[in-house]
C-alpha positions as CSV (number, residue, x, y, z in Angstrom):
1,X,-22.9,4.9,11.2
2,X,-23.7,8.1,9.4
3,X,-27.6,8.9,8.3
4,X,-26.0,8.9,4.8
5,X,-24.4,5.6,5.1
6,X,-28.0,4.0,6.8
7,X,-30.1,5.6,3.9
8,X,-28.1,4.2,1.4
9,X,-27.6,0.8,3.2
10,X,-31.4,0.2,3.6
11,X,-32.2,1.4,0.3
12,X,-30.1,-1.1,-1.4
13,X,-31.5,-3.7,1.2
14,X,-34.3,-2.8,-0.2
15,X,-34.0,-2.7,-4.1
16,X,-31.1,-5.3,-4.9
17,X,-32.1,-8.5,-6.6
18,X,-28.8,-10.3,-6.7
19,X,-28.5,-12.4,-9.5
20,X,-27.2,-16.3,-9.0
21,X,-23.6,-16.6,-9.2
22,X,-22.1,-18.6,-12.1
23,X,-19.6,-21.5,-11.2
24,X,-16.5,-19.5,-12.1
25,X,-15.9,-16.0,-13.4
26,X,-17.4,-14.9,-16.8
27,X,-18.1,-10.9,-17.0
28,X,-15.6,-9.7,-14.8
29,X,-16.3,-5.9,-13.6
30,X,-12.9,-4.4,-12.2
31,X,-13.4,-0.9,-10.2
32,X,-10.1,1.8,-10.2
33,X,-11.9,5.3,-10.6
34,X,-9.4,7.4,-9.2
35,X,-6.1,9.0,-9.8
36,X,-3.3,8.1,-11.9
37,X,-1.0,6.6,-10.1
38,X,-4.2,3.8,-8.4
39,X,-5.6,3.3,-11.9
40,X,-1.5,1.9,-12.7
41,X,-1.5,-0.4,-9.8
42,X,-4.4,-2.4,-11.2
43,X,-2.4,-3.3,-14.1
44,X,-0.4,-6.5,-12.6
45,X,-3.6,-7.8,-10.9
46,X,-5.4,-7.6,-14.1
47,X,-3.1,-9.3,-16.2
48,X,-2.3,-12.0,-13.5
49,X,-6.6,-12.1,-13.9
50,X,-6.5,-12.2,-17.8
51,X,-4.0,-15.1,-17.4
52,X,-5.9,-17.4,-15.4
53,X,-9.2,-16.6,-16.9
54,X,-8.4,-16.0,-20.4
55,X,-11.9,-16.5,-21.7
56,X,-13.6,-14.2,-18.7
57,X,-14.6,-10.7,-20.5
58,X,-12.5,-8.4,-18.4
59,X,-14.6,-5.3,-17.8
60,X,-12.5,-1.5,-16.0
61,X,-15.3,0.9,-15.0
62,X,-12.6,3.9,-14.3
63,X,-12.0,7.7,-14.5
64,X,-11.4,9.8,-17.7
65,X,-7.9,9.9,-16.7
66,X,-8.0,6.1,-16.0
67,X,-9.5,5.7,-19.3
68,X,-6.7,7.1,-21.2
69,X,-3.7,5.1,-18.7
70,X,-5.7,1.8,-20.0
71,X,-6.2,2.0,-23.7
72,X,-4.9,-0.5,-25.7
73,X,-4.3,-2.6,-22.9
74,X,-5.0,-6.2,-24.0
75,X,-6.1,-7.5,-20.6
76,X,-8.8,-5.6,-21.2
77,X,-12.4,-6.3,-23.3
78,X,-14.5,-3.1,-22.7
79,X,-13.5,0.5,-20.4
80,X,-16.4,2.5,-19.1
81,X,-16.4,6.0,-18.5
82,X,-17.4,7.5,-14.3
83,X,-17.3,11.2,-15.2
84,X,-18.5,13.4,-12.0
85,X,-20.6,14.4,-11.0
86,X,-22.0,10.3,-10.6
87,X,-25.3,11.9,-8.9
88,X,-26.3,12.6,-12.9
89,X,-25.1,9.6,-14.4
90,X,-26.2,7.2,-11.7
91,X,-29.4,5.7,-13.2
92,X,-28.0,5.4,-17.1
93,X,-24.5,4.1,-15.4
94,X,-26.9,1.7,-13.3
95,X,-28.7,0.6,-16.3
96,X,-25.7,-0.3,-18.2
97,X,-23.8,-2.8,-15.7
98,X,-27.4,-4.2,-15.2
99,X,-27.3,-4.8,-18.8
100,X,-24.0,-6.2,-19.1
101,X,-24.9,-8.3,-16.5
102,X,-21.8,-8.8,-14.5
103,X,-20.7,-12.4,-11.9
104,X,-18.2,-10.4,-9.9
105,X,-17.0,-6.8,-9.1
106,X,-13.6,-6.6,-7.8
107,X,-13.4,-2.9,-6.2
108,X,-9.3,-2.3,-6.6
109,X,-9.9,1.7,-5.6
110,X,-12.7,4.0,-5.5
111,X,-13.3,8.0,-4.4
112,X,-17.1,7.7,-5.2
113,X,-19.4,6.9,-2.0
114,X,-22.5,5.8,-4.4
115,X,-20.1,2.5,-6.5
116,X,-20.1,0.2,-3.8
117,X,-24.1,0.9,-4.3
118,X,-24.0,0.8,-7.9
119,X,-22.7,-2.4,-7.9
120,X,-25.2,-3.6,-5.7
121,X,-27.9,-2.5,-7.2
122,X,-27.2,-3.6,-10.8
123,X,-27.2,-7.3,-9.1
124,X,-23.7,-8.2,-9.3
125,X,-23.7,-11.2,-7.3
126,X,-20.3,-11.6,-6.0
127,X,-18.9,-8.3,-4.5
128,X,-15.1,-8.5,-3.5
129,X,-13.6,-5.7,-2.0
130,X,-10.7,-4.6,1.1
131,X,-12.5,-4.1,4.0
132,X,-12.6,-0.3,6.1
133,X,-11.8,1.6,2.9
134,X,-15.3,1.9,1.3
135,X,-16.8,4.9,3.5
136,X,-18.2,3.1,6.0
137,X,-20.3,0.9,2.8
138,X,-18.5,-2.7,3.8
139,X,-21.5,-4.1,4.3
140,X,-22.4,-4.0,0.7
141,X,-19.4,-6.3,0.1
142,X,-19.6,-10.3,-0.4
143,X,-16.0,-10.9,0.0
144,X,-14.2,-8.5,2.2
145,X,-10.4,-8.7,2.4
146,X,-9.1,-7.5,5.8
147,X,-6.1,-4.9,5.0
148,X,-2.6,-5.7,5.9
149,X,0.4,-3.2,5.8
150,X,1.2,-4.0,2.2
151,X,2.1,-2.0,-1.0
152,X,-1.2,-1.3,-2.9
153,X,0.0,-3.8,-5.8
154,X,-0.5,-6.6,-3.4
155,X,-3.7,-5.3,-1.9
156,X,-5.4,-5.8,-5.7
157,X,-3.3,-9.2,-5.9
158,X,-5.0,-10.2,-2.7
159,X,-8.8,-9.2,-4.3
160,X,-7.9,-11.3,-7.1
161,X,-6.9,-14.3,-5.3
162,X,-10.1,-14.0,-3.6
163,X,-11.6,-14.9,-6.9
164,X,-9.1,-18.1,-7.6
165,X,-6.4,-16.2,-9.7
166,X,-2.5,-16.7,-9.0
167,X,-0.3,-13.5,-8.8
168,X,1.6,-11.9,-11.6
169,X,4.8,-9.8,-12.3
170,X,4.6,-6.9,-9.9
171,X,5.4,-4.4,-13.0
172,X,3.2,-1.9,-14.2
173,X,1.9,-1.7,-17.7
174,X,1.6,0.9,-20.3
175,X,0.9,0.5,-23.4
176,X,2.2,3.4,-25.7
177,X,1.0,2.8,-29.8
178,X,4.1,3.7,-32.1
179,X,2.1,6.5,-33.7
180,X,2.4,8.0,-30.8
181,X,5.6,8.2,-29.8
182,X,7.8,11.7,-30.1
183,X,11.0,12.1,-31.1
184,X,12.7,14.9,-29.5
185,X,16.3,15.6,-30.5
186,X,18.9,13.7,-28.5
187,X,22.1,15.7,-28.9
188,X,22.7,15.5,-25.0
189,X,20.6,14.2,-22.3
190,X,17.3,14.7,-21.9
191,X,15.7,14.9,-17.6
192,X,12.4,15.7,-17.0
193,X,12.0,17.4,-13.2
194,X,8.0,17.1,-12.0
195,X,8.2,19.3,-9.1
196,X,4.4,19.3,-8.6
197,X,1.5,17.3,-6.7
198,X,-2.2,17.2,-6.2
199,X,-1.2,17.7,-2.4
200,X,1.4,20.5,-1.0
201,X,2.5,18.0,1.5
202,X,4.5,16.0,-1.1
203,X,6.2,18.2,-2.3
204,X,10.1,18.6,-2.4
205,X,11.2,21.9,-2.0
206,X,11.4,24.2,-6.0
207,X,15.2,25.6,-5.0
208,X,16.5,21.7,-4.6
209,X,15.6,21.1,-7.5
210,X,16.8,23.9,-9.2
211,X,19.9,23.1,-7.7
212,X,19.7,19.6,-9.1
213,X,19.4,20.9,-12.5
214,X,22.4,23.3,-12.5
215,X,24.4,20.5,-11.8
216,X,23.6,18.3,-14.0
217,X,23.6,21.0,-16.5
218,X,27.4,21.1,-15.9
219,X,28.1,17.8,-15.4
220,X,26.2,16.2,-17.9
221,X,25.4,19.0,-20.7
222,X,21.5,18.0,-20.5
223,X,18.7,20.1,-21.2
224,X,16.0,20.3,-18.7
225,X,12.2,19.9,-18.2
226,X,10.2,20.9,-15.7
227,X,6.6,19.0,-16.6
228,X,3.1,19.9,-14.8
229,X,-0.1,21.1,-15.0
230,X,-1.4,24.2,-16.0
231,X,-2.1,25.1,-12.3
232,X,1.7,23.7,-11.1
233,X,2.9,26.6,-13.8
234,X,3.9,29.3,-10.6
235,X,6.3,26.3,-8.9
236,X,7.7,25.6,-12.4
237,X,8.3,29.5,-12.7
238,X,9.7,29.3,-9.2
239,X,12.6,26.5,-10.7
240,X,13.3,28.6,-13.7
241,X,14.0,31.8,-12.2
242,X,16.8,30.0,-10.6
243,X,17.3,27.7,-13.5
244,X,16.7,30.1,-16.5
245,X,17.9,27.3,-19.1
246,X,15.2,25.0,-18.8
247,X,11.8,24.5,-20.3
248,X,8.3,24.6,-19.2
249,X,6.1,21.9,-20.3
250,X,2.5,22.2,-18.6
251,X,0.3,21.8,-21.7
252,X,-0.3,18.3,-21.8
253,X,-4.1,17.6,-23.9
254,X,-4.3,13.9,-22.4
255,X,-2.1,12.0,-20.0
256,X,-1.5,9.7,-23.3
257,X,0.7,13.4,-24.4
258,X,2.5,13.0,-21.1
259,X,3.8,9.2,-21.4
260,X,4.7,10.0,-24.8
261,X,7.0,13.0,-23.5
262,X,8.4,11.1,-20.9
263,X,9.0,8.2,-22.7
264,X,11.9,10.3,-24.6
265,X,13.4,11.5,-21.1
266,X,16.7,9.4,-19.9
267,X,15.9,10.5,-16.7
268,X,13.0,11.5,-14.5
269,X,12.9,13.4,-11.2
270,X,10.1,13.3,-9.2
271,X,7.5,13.8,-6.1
272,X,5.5,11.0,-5.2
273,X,2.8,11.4,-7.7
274,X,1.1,9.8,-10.7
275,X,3.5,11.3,-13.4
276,X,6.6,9.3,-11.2
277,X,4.2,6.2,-11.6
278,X,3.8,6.9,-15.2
279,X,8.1,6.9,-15.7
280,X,8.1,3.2,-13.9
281,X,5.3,2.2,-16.2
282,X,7.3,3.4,-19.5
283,X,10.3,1.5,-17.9
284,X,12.4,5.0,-17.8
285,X,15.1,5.5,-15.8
286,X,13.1,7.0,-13.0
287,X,13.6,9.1,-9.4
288,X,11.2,9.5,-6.7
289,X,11.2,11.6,-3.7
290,X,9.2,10.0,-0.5
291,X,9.0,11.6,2.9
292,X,5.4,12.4,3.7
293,X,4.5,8.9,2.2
294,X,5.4,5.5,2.6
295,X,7.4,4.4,-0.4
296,X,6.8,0.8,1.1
297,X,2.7,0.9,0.6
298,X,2.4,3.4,-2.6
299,X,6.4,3.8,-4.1
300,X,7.8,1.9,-6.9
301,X,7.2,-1.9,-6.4
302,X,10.0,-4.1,-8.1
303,X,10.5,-1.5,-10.6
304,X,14.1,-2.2,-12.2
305,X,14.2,1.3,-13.8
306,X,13.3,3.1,-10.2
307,X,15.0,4.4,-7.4
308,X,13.6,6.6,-4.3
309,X,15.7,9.2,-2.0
310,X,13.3,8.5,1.1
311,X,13.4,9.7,5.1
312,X,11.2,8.9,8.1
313,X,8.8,11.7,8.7
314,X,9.1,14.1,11.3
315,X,5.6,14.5,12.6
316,X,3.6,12.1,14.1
317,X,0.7,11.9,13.2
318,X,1.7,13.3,9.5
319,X,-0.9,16.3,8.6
320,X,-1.1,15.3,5.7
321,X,-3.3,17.3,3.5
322,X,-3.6,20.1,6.2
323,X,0.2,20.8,6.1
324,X,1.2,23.8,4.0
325,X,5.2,23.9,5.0
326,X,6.6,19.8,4.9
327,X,9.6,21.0,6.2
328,X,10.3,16.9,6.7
329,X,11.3,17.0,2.7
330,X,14.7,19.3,3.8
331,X,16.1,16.6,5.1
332,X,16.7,15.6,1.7
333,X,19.3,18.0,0.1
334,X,20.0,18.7,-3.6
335,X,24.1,17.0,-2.9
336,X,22.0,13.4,-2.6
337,X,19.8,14.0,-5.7
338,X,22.8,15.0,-8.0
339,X,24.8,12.1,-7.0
340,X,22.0,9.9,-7.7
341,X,20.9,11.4,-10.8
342,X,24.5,10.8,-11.7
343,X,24.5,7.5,-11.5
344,X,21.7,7.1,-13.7
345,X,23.2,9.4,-16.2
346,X,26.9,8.8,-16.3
347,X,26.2,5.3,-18.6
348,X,24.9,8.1,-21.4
């Protein structure tokens, strides 16, 4: 065990005052404070949650980001905010779950060494969690669910079982408010391409799927968006040089501006990544390219909009985040996105 992990360990030891645990769950604290595409998985669980405790108050301590995916969800009672850095915001964050004063935390997913801690120390008595994914912090856990090789939907369903809850529709859930919906002209089909990741090594190749586009351009008369992040713009400029027609879309304010824009798409094209996750969530007709990851543990999960063009990887072990050319994504060639693409579109 690290020095880190011991001085934490014992300090908790040494400041926690556990409440007593209530006979069933009332002020229910639910954990998902990292990236998109986690903070969707929760939804099933905390529906299936809602539905067998209706009159628990269902509590989502998440990200900014996470904040935004869960809004007007009505599973939910009350959202609180992690912003980073946590070192500043541990004590008032700390002072607040101590006040709400919380029966259970059920950790879904966390980045953030010090919220296994937090939880601890703000005397949540009942602590459930998957065990060997907290940094080395499992023995702050109550409960500890061993893993299993599963998708990440049924890892949360298993947490909430723990608690006495039944599972739920595996679909995600986002809840888009008609004021803020777009509507973009539909004179031919609309295709949004997100060509873009957090990581490098999940990323499909910018000339297949500029290759994808020109096709579909003249098989389908669609326009074309290529969707991102400011700091994705140079592999969006990389598709348009080759794909002049399209359109560049990397200024989204919140990730409420992106599901509204892709809510209007009758097609989406996309990396493993949280945007992809966002498509199945709006129910779009939806695309996902998986090589470096296993669509079994994080693709779409019973999604009936969804489809994947998926091949086994070609190293082993997979680098991961310290590969900067995933050659194992040319296995995939543009000829097998068209015709799937096509599919989704010929209906149109």
């Amino acid at each position: 065990m690290s020095w880190k992990n011991r001085l934490i360990l014992n300090g908790v030891k040494l400041l926690a005052r556990p409440r007593p645990a209530p006979r069933g769950p009332e002020k229910i604290l639910l954990i998902a404070t990292t990236a998109l595409g986690d903070t969707l998985w929760a939804t099933p669980a905390l529906a299936a949650l809602k539905k067998e405790f209706p009159a628990a108050r269902l509590t989502v301590l998440t990200s900014p980001v996470g904040k935004d995916l869960l809004l007007h969800n009505p599973n939910i009672d009350k959202l609180i905010e992690l912003r980073e850095p946590l070192f500043f915001r541990f004590l008032p964050l700390l002072s607040l779950l101590k006040n709400e004063g919380f029966d259970t935390a059920l950790i879904f997913h966390a980045s953030q060494r010090m919220v296994l801690p937090l939880c601890a120390l703000s005397g949540i008595p009942r602590i459930i969690g998957t065990f060997g994914i907290n940094k080395g912090l499992d023995a702050l856990l109550t409960d500890a669910v061993l893993p299993e090789k599963e998708h990440e939907i049924e890892r949360r369903f298993r947490l909430i079982e723990r608690l006495g809850a039944k599972r739920g529709s595996p679909e995600l859930a986002y809840y888009l408010q008609p004021e803020e919906k777009l509507s973009l002209p539909k004179e031919k089909p609309l295709v949004a391409f997100h060509a873009g990741s957090k990581e490098p090594f999940r990323r499909w190749p910018p000339s297949h799927f500029a290759a994808v586009g020109k096709e579909l351009e003249k098989r389908f008369r669609c326009k074309i968006y290529l969707t991102g992040s400011p700091s994705e713009r140079p592999i969006l400029e990389e598709i348009r040089r080759h794909l002049p027609s399209a359109s560049i879309e990397d200024h989204f304010p919140s990730v409420r501006n992106l599901a509204a824009f892709l809510n209007e798409m009758d097609l989406v094209l996309s990396n493993d990544t949280g945007p992809f996750h966002l498509a199945c969530a709006l129910k779009r007709p939806v695309i996902g390219i998986y090589v470096s990851t296993d669509p079994n543990l994080c693709g779409p999960y019973k999604a009936p909009t969804a489809s994947i063009l998926t091949r086994p990887r070609t190293c082993t072990p997979c680098l991961k985040r310290s590969c900067r050319d995933p050659f194992c994504f040319l296995q995939i060639g543009p000829e097998e996105a068209i015709e799937l693409c096509s599919q989704k579109l010929s209906p149109l």
